[in-house]
Gaussian input, Z-matrix of N, CA and C with variables (Angstrom, degrees):
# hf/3-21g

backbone

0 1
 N
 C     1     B1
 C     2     B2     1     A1
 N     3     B3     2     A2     1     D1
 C     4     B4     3     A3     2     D2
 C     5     B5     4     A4     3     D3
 N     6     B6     5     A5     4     D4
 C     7     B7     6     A6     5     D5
 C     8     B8     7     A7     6     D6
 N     9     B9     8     A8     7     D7
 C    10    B10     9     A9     8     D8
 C    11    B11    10    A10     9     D9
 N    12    B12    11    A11    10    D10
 C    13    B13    12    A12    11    D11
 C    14    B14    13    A13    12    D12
 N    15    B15    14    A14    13    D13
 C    16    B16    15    A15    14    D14
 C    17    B17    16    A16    15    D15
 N    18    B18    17    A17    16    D16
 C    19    B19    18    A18    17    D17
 C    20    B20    19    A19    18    D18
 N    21    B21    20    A20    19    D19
 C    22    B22    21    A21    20    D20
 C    23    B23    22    A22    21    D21
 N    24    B24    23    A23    22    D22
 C    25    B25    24    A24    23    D23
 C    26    B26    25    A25    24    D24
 N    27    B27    26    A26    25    D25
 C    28    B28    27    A27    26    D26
 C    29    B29    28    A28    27    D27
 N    30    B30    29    A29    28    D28
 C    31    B31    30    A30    29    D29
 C    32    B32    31    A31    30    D30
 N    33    B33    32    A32    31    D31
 C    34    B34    33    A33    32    D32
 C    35    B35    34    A34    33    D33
 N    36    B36    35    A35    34    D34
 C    37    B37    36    A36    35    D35
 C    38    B38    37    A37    36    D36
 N    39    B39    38    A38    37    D37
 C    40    B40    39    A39    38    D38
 C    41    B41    40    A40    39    D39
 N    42    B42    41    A41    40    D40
 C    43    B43    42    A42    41    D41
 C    44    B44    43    A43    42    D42
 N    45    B45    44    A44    43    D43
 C    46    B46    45    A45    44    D44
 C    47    B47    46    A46    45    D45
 N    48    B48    47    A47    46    D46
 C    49    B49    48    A48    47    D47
 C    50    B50    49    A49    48    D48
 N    51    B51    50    A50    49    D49
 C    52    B52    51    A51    50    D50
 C    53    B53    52    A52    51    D51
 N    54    B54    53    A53    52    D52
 C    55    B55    54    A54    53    D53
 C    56    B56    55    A55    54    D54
 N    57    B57    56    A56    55    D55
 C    58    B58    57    A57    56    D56
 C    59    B59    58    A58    57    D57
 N    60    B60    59    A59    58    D58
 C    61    B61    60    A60    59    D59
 C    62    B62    61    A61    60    D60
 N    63    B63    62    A62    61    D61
 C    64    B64    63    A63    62    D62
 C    65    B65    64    A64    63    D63
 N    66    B66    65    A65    64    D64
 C    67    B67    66    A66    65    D65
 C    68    B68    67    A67    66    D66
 N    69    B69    68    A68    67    D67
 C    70    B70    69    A69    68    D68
 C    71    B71    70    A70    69    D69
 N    72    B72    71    A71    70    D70
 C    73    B73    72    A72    71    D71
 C    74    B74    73    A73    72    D72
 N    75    B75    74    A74    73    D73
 C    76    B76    75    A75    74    D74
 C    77    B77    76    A76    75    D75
 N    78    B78    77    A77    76    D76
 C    79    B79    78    A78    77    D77
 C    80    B80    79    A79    78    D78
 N    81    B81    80    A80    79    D79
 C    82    B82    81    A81    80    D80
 C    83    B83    82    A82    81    D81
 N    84    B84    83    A83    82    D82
 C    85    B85    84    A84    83    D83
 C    86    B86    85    A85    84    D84
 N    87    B87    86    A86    85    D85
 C    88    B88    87    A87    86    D86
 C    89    B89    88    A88    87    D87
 N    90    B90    89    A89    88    D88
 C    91    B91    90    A90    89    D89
 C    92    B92    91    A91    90    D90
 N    93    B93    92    A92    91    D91
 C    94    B94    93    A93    92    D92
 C    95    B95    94    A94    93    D93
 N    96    B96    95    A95    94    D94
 C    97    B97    96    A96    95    D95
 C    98    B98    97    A97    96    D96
 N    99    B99    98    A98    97    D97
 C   100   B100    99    A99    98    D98
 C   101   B101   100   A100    99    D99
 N   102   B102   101   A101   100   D100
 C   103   B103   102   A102   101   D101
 C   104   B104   103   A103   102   D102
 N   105   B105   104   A104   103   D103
 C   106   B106   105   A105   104   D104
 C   107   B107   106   A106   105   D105
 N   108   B108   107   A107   106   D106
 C   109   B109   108   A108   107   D107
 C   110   B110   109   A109   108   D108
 N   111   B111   110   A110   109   D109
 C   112   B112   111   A111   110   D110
 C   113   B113   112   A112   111   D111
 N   114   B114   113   A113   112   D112
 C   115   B115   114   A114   113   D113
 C   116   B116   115   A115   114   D114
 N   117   B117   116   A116   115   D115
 C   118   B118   117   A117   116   D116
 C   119   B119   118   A118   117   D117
 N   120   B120   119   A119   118   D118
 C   121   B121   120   A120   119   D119
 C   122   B122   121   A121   120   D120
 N   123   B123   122   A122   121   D121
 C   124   B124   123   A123   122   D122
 C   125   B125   124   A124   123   D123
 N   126   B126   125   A125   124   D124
 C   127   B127   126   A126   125   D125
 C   128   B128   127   A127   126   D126
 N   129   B129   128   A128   127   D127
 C   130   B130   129   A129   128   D128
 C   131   B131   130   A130   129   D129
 N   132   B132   131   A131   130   D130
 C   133   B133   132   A132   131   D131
 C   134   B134   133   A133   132   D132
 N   135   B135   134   A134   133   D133
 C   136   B136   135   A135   134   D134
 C   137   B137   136   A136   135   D135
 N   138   B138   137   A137   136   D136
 C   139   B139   138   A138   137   D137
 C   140   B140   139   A139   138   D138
 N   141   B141   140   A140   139   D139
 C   142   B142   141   A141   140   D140
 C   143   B143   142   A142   141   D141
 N   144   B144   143   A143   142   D142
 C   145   B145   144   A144   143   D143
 C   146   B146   145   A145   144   D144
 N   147   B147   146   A146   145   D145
 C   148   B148   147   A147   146   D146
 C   149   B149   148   A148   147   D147
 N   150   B150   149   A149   148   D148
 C   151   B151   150   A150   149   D149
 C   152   B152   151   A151   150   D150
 N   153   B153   152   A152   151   D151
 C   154   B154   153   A153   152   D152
 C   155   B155   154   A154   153   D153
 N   156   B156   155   A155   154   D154
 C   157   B157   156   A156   155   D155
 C   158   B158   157   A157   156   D156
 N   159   B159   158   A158   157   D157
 C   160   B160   159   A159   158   D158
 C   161   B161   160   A160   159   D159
 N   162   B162   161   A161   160   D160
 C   163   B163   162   A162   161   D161
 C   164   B164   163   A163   162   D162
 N   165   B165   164   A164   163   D163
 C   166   B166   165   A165   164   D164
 C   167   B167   166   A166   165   D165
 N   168   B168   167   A167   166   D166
 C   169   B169   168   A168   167   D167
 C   170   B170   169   A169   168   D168
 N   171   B171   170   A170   169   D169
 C   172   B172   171   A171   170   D170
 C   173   B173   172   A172   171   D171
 N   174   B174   173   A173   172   D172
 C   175   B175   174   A174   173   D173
 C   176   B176   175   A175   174   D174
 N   177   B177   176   A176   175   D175
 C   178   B178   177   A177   176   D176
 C   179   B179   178   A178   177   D177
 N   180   B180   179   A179   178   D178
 C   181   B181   180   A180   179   D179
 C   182   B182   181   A181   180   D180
 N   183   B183   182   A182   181   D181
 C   184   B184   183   A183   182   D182
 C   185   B185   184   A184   183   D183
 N   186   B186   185   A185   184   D184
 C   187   B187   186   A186   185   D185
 C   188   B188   187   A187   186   D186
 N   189   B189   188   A188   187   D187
 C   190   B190   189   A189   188   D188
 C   191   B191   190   A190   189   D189
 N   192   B192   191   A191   190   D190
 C   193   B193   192   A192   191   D191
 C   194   B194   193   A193   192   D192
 N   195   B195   194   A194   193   D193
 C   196   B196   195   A195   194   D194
 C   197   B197   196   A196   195   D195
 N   198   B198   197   A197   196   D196
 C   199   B199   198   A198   197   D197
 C   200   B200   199   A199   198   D198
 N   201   B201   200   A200   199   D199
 C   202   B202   201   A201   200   D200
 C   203   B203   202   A202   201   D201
 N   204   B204   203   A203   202   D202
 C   205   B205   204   A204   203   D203
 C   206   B206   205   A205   204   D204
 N   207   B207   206   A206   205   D205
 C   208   B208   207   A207   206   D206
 C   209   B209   208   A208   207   D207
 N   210   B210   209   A209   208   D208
 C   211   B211   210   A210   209   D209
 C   212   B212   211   A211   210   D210
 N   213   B213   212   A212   211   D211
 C   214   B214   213   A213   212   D212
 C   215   B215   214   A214   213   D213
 N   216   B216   215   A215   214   D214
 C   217   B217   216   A216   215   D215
 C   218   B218   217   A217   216   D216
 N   219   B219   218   A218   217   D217
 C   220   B220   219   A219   218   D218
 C   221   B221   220   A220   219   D219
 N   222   B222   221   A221   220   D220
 C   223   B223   222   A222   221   D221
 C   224   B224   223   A223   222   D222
 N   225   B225   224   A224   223   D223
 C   226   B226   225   A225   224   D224
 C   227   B227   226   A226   225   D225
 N   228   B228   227   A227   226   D226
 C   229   B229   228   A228   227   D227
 C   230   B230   229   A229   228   D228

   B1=1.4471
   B2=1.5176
   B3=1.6301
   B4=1.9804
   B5=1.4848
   B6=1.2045
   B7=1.3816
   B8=1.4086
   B9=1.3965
   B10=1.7525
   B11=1.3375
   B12=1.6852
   B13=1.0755
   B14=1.2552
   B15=1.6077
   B16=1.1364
   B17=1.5193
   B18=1.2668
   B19=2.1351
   B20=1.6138
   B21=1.3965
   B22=1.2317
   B23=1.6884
   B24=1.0972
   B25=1.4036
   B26=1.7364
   B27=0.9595
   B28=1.5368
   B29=1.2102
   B30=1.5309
   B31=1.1828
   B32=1.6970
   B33=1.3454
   B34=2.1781
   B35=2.1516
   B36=0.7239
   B37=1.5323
   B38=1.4736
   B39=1.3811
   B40=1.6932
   B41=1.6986
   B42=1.3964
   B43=1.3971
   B44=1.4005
   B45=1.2846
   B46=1.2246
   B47=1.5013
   B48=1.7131
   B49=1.0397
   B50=1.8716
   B51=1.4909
   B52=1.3115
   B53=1.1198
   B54=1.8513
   B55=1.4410
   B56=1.2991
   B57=1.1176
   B58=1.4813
   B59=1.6059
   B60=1.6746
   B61=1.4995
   B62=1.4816
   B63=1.6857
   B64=1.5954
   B65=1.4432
   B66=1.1948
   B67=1.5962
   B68=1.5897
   B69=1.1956
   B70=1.1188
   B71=1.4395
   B72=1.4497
   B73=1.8279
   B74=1.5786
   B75=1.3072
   B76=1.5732
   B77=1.6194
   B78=1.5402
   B79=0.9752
   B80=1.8767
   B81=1.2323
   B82=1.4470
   B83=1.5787
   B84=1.6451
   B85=1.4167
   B86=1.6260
   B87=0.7627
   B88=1.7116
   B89=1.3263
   B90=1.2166
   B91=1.7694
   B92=1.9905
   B93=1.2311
   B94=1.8691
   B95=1.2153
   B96=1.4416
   B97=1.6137
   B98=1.6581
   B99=0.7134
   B100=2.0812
   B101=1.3486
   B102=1.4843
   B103=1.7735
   B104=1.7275
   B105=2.0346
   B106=0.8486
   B107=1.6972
   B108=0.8752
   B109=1.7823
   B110=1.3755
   B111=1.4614
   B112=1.4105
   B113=1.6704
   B114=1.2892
   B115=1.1313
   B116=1.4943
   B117=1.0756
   B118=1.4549
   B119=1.3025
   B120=1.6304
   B121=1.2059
   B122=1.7116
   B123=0.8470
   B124=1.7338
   B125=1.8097
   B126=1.3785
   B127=1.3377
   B128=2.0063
   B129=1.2080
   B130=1.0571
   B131=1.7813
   B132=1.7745
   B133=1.8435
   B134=1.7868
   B135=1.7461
   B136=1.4133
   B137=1.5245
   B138=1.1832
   B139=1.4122
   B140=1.3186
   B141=1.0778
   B142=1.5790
   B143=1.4047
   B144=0.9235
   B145=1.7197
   B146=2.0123
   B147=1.4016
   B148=1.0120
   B149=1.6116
   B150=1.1597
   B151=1.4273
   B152=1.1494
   B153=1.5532
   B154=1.1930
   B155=1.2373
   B156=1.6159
   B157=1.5521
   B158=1.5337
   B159=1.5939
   B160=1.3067
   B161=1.9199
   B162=1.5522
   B163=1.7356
   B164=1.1013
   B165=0.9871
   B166=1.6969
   B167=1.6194
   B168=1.4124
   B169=1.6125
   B170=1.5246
   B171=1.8064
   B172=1.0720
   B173=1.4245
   B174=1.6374
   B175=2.0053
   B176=1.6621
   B177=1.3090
   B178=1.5107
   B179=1.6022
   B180=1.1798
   B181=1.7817
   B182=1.7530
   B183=0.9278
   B184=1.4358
   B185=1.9722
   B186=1.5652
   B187=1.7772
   B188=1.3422
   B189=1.2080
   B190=1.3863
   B191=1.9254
   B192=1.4539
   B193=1.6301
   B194=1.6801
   B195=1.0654
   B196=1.7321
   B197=1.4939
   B198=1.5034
   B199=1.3797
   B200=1.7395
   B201=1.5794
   B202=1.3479
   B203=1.4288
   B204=1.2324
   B205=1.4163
   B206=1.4384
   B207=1.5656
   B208=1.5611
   B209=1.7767
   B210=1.4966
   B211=1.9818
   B212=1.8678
   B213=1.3141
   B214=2.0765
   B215=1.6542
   B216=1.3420
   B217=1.5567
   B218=1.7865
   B219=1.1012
   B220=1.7066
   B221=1.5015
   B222=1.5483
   B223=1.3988
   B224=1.1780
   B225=1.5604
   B226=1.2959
   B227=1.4952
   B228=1.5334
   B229=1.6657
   B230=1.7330
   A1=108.37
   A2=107.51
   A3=108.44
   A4=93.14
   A5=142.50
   A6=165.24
   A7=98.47
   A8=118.70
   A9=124.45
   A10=112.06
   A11=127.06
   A12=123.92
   A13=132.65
   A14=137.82
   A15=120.44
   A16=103.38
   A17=88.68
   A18=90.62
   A19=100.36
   A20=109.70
   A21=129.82
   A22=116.94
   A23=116.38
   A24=117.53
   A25=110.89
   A26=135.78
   A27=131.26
   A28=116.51
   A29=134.35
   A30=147.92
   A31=106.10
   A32=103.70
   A33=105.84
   A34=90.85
   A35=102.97
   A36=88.54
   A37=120.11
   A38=139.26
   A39=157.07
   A40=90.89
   A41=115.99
   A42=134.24
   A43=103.47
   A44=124.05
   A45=130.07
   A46=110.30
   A47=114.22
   A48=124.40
   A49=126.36
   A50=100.20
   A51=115.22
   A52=123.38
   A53=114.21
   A54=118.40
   A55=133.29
   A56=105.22
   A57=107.46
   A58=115.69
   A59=103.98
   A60=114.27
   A61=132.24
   A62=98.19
   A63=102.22
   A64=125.72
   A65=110.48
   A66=115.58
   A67=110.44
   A68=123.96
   A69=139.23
   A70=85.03
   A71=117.49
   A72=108.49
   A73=105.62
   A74=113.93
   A75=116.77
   A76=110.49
   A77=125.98
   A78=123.16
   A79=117.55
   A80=120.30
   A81=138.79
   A82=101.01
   A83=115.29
   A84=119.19
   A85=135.10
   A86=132.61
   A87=135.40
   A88=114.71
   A89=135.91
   A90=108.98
   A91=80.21
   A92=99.65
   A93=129.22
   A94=88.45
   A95=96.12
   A96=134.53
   A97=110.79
   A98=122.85
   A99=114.98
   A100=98.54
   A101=98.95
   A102=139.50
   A103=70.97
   A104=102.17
   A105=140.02
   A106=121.28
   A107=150.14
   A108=132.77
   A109=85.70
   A110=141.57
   A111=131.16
   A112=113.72
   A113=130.38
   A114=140.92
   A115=91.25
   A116=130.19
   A117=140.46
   A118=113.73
   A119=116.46
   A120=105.37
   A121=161.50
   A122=82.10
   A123=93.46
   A124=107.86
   A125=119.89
   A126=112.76
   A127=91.69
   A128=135.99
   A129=143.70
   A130=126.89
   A131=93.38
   A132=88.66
   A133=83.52
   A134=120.01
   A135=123.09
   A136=112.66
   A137=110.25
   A138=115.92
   A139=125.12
   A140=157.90
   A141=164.02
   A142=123.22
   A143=133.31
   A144=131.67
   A145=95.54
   A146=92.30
   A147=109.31
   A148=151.68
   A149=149.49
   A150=109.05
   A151=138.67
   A152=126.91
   A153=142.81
   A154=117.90
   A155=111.97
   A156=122.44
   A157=116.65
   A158=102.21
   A159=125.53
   A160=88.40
   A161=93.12
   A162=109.65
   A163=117.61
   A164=132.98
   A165=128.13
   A166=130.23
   A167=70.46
   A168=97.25
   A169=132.35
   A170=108.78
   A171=89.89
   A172=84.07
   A173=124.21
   A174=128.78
   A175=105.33
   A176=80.25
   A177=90.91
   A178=92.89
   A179=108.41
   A180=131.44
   A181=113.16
   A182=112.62
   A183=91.99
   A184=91.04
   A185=105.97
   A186=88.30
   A187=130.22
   A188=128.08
   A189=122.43
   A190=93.16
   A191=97.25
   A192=123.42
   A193=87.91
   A194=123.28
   A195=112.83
   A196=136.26
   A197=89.41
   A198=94.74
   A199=122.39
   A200=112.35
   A201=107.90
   A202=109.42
   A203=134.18
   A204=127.81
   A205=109.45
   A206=99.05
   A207=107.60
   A208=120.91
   A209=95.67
   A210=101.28
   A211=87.83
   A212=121.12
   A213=92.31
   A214=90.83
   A215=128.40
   A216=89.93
   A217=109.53
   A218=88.88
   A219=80.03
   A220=115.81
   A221=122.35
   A222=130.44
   A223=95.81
   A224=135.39
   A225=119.48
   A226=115.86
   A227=113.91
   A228=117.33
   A229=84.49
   D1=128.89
   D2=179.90
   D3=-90.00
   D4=173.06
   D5=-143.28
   D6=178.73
   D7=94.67
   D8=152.85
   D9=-80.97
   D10=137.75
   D11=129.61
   D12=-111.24
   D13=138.74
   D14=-156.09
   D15=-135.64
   D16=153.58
   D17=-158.68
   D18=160.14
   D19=160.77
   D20=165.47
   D21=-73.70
   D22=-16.94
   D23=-166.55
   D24=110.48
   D25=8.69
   D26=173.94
   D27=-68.46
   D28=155.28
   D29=-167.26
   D30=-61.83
   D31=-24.80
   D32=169.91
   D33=-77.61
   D34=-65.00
   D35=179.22
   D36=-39.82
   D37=-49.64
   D38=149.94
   D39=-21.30
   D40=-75.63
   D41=-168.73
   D42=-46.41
   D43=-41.61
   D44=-166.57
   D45=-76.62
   D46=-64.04
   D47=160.90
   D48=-20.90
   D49=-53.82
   D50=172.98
   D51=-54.16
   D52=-56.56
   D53=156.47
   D54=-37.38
   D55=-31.39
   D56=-170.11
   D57=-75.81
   D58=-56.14
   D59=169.15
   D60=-57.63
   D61=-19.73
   D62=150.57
   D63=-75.98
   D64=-31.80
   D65=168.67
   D66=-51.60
   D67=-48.67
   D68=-136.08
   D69=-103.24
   D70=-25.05
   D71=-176.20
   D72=-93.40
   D73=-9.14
   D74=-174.49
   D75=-113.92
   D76=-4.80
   D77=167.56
   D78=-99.34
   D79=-14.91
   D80=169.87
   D81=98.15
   D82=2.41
   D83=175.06
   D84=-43.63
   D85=114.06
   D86=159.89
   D87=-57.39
   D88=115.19
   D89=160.36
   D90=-139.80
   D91=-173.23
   D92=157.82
   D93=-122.52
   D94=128.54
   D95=178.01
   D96=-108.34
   D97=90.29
   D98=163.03
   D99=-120.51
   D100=167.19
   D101=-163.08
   D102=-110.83
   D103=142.75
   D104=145.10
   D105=-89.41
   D106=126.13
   D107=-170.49
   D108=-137.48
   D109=-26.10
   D110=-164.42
   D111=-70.15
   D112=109.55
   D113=-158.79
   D114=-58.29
   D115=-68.30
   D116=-174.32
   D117=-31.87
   D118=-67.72
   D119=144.47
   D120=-56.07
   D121=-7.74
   D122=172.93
   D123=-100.33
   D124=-15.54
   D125=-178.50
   D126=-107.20
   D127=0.41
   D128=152.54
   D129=-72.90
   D130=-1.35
   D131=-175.15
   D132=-118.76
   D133=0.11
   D134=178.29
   D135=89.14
   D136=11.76
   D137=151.89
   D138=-51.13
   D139=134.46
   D140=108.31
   D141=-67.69
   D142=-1.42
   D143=-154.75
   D144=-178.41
   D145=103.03
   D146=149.96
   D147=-115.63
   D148=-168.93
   D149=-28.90
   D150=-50.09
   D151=142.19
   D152=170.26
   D153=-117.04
   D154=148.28
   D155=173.10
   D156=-136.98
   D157=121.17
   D158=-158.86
   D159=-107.29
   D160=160.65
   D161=-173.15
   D162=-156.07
   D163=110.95
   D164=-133.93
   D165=-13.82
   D166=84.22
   D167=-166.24
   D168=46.12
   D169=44.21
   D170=168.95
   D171=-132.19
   D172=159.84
   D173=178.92
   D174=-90.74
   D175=140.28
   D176=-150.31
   D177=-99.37
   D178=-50.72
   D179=-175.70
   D180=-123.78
   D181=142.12
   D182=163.44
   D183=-147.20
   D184=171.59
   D185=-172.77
   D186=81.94
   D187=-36.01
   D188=-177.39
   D189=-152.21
   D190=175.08
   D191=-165.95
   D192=-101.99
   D193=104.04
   D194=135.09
   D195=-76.08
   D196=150.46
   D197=-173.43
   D198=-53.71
   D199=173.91
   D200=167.41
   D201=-68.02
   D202=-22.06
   D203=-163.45
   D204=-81.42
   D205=-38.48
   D206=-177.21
   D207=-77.85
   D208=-21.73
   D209=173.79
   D210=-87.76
   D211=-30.84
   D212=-178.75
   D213=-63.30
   D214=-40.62
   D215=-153.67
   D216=-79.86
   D217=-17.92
   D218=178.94
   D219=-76.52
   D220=-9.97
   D221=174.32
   D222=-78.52
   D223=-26.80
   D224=-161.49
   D225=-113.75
   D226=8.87
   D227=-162.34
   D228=-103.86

């Protein structure tokens, strides 16, 4: 499983990041997780509004932080 996060680096990106690795510690999930920051790319997957969270390659959220509960279930469906 790939794990995108996409963002410039702002403290909602941090937030996001965080969420995720709790997801990932409470669902028993594996993935590789990296930060996207390249503007080019992130408005190339049709993003506008970040943070966003991508999951093997598809955007899951973009705009707001989800919870840990809501990135386990999508790690786990």
């Amino acid at each position: 499983m790939k794990i995108e996060i996409l963002g410039m680096g702002c403290a909602k990106c941090a937030q996001l990041a965080e969420n995720v690795k709790k997801a990932l510690e409470s669902s028993g999930k594996k993935a590789e997780v990296t930060k996207v920051t390249d503007l080019n790319a992130i408005m190339n997957r049709g993003v506008i509004s970040t943070p966003a969270l991508v999951i093997d390659g598809k955007v899951k959220c973009t705009g707001r932080i989800p919870d840990p509960k809501e990135i386990a279930e999508w790690v786990t469906a």
